[in-house]
C-alpha positions as CSV (number, residue, x, y, z in Angstrom):
1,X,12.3,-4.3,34.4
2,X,9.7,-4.2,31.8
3,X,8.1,-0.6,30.8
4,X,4.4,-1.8,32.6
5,X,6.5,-3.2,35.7
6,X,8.3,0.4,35.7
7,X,5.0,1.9,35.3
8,X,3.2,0.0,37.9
9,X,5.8,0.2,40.6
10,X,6.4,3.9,40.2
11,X,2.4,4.7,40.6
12,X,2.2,2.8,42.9
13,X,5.2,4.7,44.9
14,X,3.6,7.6,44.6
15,X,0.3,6.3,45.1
16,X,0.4,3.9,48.3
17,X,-2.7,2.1,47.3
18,X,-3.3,-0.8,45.6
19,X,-6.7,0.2,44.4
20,X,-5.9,3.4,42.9
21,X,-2.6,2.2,41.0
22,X,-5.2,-0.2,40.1
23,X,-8.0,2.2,38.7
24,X,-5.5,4.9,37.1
25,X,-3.5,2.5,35.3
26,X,-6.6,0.6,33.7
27,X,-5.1,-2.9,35.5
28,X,-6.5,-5.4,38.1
29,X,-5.6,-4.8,41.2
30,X,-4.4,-8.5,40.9
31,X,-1.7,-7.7,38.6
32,X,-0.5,-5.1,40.9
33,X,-0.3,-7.2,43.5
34,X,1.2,-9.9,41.5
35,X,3.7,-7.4,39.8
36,X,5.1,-5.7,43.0
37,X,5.5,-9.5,44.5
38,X,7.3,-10.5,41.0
39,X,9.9,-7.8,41.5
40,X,11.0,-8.3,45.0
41,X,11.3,-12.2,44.2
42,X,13.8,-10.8,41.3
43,X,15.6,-8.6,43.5
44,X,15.3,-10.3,47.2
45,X,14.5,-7.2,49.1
46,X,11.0,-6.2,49.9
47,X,10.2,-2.5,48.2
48,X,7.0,-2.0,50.0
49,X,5.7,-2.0,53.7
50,X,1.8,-3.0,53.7
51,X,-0.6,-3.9,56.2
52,X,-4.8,-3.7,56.0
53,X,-4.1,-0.2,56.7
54,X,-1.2,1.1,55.0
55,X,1.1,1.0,52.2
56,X,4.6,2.5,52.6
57,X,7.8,2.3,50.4
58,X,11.1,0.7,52.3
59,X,14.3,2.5,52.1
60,X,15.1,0.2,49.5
61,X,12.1,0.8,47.2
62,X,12.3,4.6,47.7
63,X,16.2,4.4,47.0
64,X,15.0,2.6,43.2
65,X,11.9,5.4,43.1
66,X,14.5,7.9,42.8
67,X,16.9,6.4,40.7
68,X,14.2,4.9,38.6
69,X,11.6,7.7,37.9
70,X,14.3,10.5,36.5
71,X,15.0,7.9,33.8
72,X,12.1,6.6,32.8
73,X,10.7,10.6,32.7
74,X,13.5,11.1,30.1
75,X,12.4,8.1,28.0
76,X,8.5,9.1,28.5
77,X,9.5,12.2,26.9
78,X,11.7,11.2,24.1
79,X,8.6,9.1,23.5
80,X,6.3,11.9,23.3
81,X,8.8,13.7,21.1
82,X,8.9,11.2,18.1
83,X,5.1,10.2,18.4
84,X,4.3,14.5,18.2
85,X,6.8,14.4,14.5
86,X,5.5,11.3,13.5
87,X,1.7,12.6,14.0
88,X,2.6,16.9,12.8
89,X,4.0,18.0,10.1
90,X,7.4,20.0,11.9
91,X,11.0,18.4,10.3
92,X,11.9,18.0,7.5
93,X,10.6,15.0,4.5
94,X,13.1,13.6,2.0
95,X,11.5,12.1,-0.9
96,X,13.5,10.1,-3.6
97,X,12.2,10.0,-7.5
98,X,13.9,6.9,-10.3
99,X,12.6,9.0,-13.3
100,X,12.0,12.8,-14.9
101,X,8.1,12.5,-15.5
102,X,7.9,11.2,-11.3
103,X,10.4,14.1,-10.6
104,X,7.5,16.6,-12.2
105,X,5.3,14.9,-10.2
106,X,7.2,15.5,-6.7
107,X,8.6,18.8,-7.8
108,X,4.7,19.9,-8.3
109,X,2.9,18.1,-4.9
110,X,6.7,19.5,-2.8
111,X,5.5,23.2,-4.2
112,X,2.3,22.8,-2.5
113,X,2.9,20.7,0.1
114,X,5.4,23.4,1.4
115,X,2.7,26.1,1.2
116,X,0.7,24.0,3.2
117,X,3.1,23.5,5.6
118,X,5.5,26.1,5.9
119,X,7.3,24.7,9.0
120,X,8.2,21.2,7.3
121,X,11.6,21.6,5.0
122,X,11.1,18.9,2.0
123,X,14.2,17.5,0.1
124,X,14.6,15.7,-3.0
125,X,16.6,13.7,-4.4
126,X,17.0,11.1,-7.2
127,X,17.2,7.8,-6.9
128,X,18.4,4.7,-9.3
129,X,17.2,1.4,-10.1
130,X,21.0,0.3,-9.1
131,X,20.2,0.9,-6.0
132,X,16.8,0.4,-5.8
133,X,15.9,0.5,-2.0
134,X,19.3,1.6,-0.4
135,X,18.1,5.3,1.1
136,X,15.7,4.3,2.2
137,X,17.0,1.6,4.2
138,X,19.8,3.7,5.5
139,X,17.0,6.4,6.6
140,X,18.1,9.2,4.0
141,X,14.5,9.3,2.6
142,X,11.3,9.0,4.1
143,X,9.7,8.0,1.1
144,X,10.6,7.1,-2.6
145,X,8.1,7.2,-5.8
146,X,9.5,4.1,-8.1
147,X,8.8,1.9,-10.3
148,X,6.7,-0.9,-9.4
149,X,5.9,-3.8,-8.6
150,X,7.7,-3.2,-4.9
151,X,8.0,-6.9,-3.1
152,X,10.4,-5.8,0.3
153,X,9.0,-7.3,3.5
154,X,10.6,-4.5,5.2
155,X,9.2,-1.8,2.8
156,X,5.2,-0.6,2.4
157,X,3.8,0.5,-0.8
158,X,0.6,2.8,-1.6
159,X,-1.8,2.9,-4.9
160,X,0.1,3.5,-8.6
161,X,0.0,7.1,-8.9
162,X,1.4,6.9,-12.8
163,X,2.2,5.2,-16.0
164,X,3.9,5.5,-18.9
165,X,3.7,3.6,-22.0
166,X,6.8,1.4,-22.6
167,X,9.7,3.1,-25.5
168,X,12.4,0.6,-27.1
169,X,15.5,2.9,-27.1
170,X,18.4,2.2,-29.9
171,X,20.8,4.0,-31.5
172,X,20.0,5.6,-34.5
173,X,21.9,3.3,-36.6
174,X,20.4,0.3,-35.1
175,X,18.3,-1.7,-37.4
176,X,15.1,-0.8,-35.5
177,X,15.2,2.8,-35.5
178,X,13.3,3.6,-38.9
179,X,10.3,1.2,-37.2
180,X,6.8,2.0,-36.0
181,X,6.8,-0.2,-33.2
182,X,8.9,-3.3,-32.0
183,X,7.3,-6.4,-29.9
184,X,9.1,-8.6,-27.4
185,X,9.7,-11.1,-29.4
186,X,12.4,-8.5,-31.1
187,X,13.7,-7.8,-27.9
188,X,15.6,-10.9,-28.3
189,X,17.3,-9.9,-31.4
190,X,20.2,-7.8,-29.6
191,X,21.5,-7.4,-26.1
192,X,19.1,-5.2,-23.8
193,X,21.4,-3.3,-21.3
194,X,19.0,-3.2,-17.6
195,X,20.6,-1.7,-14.1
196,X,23.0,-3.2,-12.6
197,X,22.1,-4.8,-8.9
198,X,18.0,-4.1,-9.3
199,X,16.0,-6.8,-7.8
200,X,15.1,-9.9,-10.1
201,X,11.4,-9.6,-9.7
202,X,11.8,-5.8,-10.6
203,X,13.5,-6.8,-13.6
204,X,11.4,-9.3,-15.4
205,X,9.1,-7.0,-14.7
206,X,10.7,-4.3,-16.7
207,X,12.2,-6.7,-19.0
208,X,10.8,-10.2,-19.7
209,X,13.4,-12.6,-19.7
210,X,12.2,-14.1,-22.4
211,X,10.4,-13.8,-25.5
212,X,6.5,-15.1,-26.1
213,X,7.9,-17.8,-28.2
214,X,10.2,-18.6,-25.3
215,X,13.4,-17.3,-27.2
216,X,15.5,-15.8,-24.2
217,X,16.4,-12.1,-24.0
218,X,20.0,-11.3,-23.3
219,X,20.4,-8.4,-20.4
220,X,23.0,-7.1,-19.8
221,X,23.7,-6.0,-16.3
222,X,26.0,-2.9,-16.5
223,X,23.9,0.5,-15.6
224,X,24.4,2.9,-12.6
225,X,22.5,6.0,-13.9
226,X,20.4,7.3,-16.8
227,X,23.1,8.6,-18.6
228,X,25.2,5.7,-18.7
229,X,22.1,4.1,-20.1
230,X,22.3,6.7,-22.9
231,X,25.9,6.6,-23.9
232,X,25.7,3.0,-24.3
233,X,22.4,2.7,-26.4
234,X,23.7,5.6,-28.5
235,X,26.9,4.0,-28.9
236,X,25.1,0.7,-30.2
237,X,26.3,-1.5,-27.2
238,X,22.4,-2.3,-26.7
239,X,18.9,-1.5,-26.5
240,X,17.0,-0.4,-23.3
241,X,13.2,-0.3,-22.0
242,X,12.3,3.1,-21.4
243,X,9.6,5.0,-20.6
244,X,8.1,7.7,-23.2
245,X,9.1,10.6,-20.9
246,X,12.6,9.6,-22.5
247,X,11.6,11.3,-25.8
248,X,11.2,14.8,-24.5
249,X,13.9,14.8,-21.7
250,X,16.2,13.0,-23.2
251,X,15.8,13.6,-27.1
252,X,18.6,13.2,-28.8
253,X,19.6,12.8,-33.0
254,X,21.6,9.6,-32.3
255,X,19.0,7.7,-30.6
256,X,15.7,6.5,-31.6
257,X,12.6,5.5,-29.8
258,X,10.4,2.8,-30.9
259,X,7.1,2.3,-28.9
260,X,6.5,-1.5,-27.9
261,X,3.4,-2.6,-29.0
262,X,2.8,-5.8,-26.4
263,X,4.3,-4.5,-23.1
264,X,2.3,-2.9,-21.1
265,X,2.8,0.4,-19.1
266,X,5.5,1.3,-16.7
267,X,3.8,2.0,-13.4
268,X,5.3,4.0,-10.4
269,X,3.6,4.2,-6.8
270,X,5.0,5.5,-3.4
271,X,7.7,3.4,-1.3
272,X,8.3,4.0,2.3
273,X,9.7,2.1,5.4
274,X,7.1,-0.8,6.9
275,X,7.3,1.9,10.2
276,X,7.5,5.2,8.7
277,X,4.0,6.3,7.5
278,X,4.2,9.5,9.6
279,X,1.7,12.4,9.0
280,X,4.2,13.8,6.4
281,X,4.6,11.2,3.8
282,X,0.6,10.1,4.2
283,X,0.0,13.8,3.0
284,X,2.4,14.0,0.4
285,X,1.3,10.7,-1.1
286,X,-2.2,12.5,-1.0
287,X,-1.0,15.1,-3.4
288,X,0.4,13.1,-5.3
289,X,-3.1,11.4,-6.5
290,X,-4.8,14.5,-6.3
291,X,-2.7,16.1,-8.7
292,X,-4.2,16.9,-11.9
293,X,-3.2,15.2,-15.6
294,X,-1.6,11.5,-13.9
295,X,-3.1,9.7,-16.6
296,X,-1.3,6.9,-18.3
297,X,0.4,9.0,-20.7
298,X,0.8,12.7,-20.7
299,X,2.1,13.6,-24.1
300,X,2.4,12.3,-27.4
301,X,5.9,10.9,-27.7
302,X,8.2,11.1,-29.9
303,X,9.0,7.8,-31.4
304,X,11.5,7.0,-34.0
305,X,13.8,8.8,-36.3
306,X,12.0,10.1,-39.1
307,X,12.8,8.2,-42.7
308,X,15.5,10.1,-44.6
């Protein structure tokens, strides 16, 4: 039985009028009719008595009343349970971050989120481009602040709520390291290491697969987390795209970072399941663009190693 058959048989059980099931459930008292006829064609037995007069349920119609209504209350409520989360604020919200500067970020709107709502728990956790999308297809976050672009037909995305300007990371012994700034077309001078398993799209977007000149740019698929990423670059086995946040988080004397003069910024927006823009994460995003000093770029970086 289909939820509006359920619906119409059981009003109508407790009703015994064709007109008022009609009127309460907002339906023609055609397709009452027709429904009630429909299901005792399906099950051969006639559920109702009715005459001009009178409408009374058989002993087989009140038998499937009672066995039908305790149910379907049940399911009415679990209904009303998961529509009241989606639409308040009670439960708890999980929200992912892919880099320090949108950690900040969700570190700051959690700290006010929670004063606004005291009786919603939020966690945190990080996230990596490895594994770009996989909490939040297993429903271990509710919504994830990433890099962009975002192209999952499962997956909705809101505005870009930051950039930051684009670093070449080497090792200080690398050839680059004493430059200003590098271009793309220097990209395809060494092996760039990118995360392992990250979506194509996402990649070229982070690292163009090949030069203006249409020289190719060897990536190397081999990174599960930032530090990896950092022991190999200062190691020498490659170069990596990284954001400028990587000079004051992660400034270290053996690697250098170059800014890159034609890429443009790295932008990061809001992720979330297709159907799970609940009450929760529409607010959080809100913070999120509301808070102060999510310009393109922050602070000054730090760029490359100082001539000796």
């Amino acid at each position: 039985m289909e939820r509006r058959d359920i619906e119409i048989f059981l009003v109508l059980a407790e009703e015994l009028h064709f007109g008022r099931t009609a009127e309460r459930l907002g339906v023609s008292g055609a397709r009452v009719s027709q429904t009630i006829k429909q299901l005792e064609r399906r099950f051969g037995v006639a559920l109702f008595q009715r005459s001009s007069r009178y409408v009374a349920l058989t002993s087989v119609g009140s038998t499937l009343r009672d066995d039908v209504q305790a149910g379907y209350q049940r399911i009415q409520e679990g209904i009303a349970k998961a529509v009241a989360a989606g639409r308040g604020f009670a439960g708890v919200l999980r929200v992912g971050f892919s880099s320090p500067l949108v950690g900040e970020a969700v570190m700051a709107a959690a700290a006010v989120f929670r004063t606004h709502h005291p009786e919603c728990e939020v966690r945190i956790r990080e996230v990596h481009l490895s594994d770009a999308f996989g909490a939040l297809r297993a429903g271990e976050l509710d919504l994830q602040i990433t890099e962009f672009p975002v192209d999952e037909p499962d997956l909705a995305t809101g505005p870009e709520l930051l950039r930051d300007e684009r670093m070449l990371a080497v090792s200080a012994r690398h050839p680059f390291a004493r430059r200003a700034h590098v271009t793309v077309e220097d990209l395809a001078r060494d092996t760039v290491l990118v995360p392992a398993d990250a979506p194509a799209y996402l990649l070229d977007a982070l690292v163009p697969p090949q030069t203006p000149t249409g020289r190719p740019v060897q990536r190397t698929h081999a990174l599960t987390s930032r530090q990896e990423l950092l022991t190999l670059v200062s190691a020498g086995a490659g170069m990596a795209i990284v954001g400028s946040q990587a000079t004051w988080h992660h400034s270290r004397p053996d690697i250098a970072y170059i800014p890159v003069a034609d890429l443009p910024p790295l932008a990061y927006g809001p992720v979330w399941p297709v159907a799970g823009r609940t009450a929760r994460v529409r607010e959080f995003t809100d913070l999120l663009r509301a808070a102060p000093g999510r310009g393109p770029q922050r602070r000054s970086p730090r760029s490359a190693a100082p001539d000796r």
